[in-house]
C-alpha positions as CSV (number, residue, x, y, z in Angstrom):
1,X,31.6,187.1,186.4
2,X,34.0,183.9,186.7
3,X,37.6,184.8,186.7
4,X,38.8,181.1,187.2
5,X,39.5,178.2,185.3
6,X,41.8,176.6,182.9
7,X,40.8,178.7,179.7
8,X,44.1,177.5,177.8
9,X,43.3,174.0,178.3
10,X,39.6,174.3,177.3
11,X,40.6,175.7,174.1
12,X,43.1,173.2,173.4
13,X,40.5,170.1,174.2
14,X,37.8,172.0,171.5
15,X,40.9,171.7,168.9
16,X,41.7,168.2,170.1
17,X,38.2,167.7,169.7
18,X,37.8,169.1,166.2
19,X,40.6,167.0,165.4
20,X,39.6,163.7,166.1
21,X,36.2,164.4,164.8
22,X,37.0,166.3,161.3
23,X,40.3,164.3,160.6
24,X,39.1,160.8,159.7
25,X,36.0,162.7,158.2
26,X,38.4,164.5,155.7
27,X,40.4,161.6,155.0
28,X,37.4,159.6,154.0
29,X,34.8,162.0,152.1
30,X,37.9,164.5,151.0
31,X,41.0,165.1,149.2
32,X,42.8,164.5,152.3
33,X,46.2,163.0,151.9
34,X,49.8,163.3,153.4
35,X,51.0,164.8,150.0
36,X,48.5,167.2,150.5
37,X,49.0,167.9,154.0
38,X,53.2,168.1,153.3
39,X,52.6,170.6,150.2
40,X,50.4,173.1,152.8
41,X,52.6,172.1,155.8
42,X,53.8,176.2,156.0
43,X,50.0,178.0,155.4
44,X,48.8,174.9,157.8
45,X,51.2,175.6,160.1
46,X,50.4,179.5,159.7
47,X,46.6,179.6,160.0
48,X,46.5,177.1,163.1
49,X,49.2,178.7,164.9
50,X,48.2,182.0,164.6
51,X,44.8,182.6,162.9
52,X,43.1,179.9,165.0
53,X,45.1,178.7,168.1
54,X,46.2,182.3,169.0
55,X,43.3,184.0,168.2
56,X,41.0,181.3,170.0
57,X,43.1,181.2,173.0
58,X,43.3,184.5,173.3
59,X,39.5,184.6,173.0
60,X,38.9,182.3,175.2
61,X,41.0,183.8,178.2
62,X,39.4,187.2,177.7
63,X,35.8,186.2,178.1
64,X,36.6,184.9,181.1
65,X,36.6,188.6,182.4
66,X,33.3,189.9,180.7
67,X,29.5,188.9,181.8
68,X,28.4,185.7,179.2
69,X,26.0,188.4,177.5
70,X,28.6,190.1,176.4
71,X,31.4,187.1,175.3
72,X,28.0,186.0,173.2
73,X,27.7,189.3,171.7
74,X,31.7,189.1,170.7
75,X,31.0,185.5,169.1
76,X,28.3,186.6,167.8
77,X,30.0,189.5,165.8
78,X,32.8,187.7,164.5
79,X,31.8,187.0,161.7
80,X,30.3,190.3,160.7
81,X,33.8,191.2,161.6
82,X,35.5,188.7,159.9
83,X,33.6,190.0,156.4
84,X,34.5,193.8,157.1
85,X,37.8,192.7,157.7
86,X,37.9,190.8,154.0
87,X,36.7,193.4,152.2
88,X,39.1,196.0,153.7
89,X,42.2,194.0,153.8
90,X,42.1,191.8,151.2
91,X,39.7,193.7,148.6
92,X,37.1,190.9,148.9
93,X,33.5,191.3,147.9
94,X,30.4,191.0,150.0
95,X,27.5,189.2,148.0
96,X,23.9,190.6,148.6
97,X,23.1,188.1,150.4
98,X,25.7,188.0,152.6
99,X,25.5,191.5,152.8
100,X,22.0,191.2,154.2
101,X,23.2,188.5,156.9
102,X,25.7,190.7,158.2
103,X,23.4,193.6,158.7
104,X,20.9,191.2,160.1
105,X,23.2,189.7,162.8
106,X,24.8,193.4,163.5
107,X,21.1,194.9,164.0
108,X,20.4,192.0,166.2
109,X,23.1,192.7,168.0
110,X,22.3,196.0,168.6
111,X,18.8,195.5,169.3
112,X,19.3,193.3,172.3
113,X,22.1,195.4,173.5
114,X,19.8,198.2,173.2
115,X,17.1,196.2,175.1
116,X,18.7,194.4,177.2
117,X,19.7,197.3,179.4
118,X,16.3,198.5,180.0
119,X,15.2,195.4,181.2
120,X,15.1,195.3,185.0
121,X,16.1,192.4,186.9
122,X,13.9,190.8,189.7
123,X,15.1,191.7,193.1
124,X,16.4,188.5,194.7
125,X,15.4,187.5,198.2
126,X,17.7,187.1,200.7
């Protein structure tokens, strides 16, 4: 388990990142436009502040006290998550099919967390 590191500034490189990459990409194959941007400004400012910089960041400084296995299980549930969340919260309907991913990713899930304990690991050699 690694315990060190500059989590904070990882996370704000991938949004740095994101932005470089998806900006010019929405301003040429989208509707992007400053009009746009200044009419969203508050539920912009809103979902990157809170739903994505704060949620990230906090994500990303708590894996860096769990095993990788289990920060990939986390990601890995999110979204399954994220679904449950819509439909409780917000009254939001799952489609059949999306219905079906989520029970696919969860059962995955909890198939290799089921497995992966009884696997034994190889003794290592001093």
């Amino acid at each position: 388990m690694q315990t060190h590191g500059a989590p904070v500034a990882a996370a704000a490189a991938q949004f740095l990142g994101a932005a470089v990459i998806t900006l010019p990409l929405g301003a040429l194959l989208g509707n992007l436009s400053l009009a746009a941007i200044s009419d969203a400004a508050p539920e912009l400012a809103v979902l990157g502040i809170f739903s994505t910089g704060a949620a990230f960041g906090m994500q990303t400084i708590a894996q860096r006290f769990t095993s990788a296995s289990h920060a990939a299980v986390i990601v890995s549930a999110e979204s399954v998550f994220g679904a449950v969340g819509a439909a409780i919260f917000l009254g939001e309907r799952l489609s059949p099919t999306g219905a079906a991913g989520a029970a696919v990713i969860f059962g995955s899930i909890t198939l290799l967390s089921l497995t992966t304990d009884k696997i034994s690991k190889p003794a290592v050699a001093d």
